[in-house]
C-alpha positions in Angstrom: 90.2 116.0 98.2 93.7 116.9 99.3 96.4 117.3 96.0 99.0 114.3 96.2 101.6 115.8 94.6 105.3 117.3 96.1 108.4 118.4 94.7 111.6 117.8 95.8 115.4 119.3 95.2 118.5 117.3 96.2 121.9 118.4 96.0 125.4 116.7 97.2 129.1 117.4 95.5 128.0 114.0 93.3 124.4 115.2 91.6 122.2 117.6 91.6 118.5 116.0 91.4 114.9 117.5 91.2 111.5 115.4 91.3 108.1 116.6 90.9 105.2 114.1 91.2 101.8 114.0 90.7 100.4 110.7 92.3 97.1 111.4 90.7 98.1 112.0 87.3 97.8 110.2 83.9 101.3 108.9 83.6 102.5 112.0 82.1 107.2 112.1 82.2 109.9 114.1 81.6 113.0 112.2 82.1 116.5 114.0 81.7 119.0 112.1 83.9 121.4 112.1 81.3 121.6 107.9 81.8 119.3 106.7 78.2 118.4 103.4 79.5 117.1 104.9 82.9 114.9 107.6 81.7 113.2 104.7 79.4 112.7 103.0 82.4 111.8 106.0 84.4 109.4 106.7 82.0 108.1 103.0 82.3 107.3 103.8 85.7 105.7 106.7 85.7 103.6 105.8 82.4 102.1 102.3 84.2 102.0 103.8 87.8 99.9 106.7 86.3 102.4 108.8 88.8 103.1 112.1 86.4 106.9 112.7 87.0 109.3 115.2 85.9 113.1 113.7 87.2 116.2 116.4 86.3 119.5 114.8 87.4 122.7 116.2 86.9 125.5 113.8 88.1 129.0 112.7 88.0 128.6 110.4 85.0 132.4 110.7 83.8 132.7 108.6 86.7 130.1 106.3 86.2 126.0 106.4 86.8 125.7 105.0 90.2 125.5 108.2 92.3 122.4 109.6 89.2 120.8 106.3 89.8 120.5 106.1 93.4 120.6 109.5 94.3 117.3 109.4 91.6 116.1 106.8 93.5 116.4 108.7 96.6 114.5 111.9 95.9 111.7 110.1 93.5 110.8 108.5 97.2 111.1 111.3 99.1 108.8 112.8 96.9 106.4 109.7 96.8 106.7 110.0 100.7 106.1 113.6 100.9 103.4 113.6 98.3 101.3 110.5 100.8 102.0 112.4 103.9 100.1 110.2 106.4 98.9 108.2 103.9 95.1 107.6 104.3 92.8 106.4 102.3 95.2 104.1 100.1 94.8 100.5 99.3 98.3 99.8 100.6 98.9 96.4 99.7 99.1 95.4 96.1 101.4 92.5 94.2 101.1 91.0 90.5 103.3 88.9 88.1 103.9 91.3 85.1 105.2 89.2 81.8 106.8 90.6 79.1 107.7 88.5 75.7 109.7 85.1 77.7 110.5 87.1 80.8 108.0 86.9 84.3 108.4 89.1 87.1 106.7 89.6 90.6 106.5 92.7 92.6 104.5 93.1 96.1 104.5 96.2 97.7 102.9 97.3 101.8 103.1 101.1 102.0 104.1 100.8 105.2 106.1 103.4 106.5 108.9 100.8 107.1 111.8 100.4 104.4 112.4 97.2 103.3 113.4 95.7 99.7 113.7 91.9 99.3 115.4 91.4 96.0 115.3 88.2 93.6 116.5 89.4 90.1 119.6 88.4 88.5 121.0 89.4 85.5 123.5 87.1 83.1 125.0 89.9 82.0 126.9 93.0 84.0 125.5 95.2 81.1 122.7 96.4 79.2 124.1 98.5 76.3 126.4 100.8 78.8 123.9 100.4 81.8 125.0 98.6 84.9 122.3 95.9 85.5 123.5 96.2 89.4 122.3 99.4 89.6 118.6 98.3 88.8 118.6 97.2 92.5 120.5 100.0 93.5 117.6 102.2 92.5 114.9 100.2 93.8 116.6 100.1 97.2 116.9 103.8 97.7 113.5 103.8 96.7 112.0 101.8 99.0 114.3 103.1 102.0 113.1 106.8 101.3 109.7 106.1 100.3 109.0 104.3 103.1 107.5 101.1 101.4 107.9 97.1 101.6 109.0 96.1 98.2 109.6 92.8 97.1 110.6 92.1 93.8 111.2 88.2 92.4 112.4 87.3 89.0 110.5 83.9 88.5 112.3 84.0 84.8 113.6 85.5 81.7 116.4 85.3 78.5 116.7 88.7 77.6 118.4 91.5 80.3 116.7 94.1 79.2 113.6 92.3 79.4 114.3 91.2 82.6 115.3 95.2 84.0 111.8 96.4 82.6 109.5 94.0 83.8 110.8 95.0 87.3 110.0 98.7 86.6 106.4 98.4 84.9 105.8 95.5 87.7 106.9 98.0 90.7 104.9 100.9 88.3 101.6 98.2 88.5 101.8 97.6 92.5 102.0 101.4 93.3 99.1 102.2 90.8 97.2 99.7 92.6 98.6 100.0 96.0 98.1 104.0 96.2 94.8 104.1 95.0 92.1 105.7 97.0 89.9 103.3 98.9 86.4 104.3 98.3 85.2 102.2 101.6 87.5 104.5 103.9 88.5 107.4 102.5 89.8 109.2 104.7 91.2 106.0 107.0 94.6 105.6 108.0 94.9 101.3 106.9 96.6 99.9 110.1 95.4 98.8 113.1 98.7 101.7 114.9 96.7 104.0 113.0 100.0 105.5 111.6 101.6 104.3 108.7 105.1 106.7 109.2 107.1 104.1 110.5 
């Protein structure tokens, strides 16, 4: 059975990022982005997804974190792309409503091959400790776009931001666990009736 793992270096004058992932793992990280409240949810995500992930990211953070975030974003779904490389076998669809304490959020995900993230989330505050809640969706966005997946992600409700920002990451976690799964009933299928699921 073929190894669905990848690494993956990215480097621009703003960060400098590696990824490696092991999409059959145990949900083993090592998160160093130098953003706290990003590596706790990176390591949300790779803990409930089961995805093993080791994310270095050095970035432009006198400035402020966007760049790290997305740029983050970006190569963790290059790798996730890289890693399914035509994608057979997996379940490919996969949605649940994850609760945590007061706060509710859906996620749905296709593995498509076509980019697309429909976001329903809002925050009442602009900050979480020194974290930018807008850049929750900024990282989910380049995710989607460079993993090539469908992502929706709804906010039915919730009090507490942080609450709110880690429900979407264990919830997005939950649908790729489920979505990338192996299909025991075609193994070695691509699941679309193109036959292709690269876009």
């Amino acid at each position: 059975m073929a190894s669905r793992s990848a690494k993956i270096s990215r480097k621009t004058k703003e960060t400098e990022i590696s990824v490696s992932l092991d999409v059959d793992g145990a949900g083993k990280s090592d998160m160093a982005t130098g953003v706290g409240f990003f590596d706790h949810m990176l390591d949300q995500l790779s803990r409930h997804s089961l995805i093993d992930m080791t994310v270095k990211a050095k970035g432009d953070l006198h400035i402020d974190d966007h760049h790290t975030v997305e740029d983050t974003g970006i190569a963790i779904g290059q790798a996730l792309s890289k890693a399914l490389g035509e994608r057979r076998g997996i379940m490919r669809y996969a949605s649940i409503d994850l609760a945590m304490d007061e706060t509710l959020t859906r996620a749905a995900i296709d593995v498509s091959g076509r980019p697309y993230l429909v976001w329903n989330v809002a925050f009442s505050s602009p900050k979480i400790g020194t974290f930018d809640t807008e850049l929750v969706r900024e990282f989910f966005h380049a995710l989607a776009q460079n993993a090539g997946v469908t992502l929706h992600v709804t906010n039915h409700y919730g009090a507490n931001n942080h609450h709110i920002a880690e429900t979407c990451f264990k919830a997005v976690a939950r649908v790729l666990r489920a979505a990338l799964e192996r299909d025991p009933r075609q193994p070695d299928a691509v699941p679309s009736t193109k036959g292709s699921l690269k876009g």
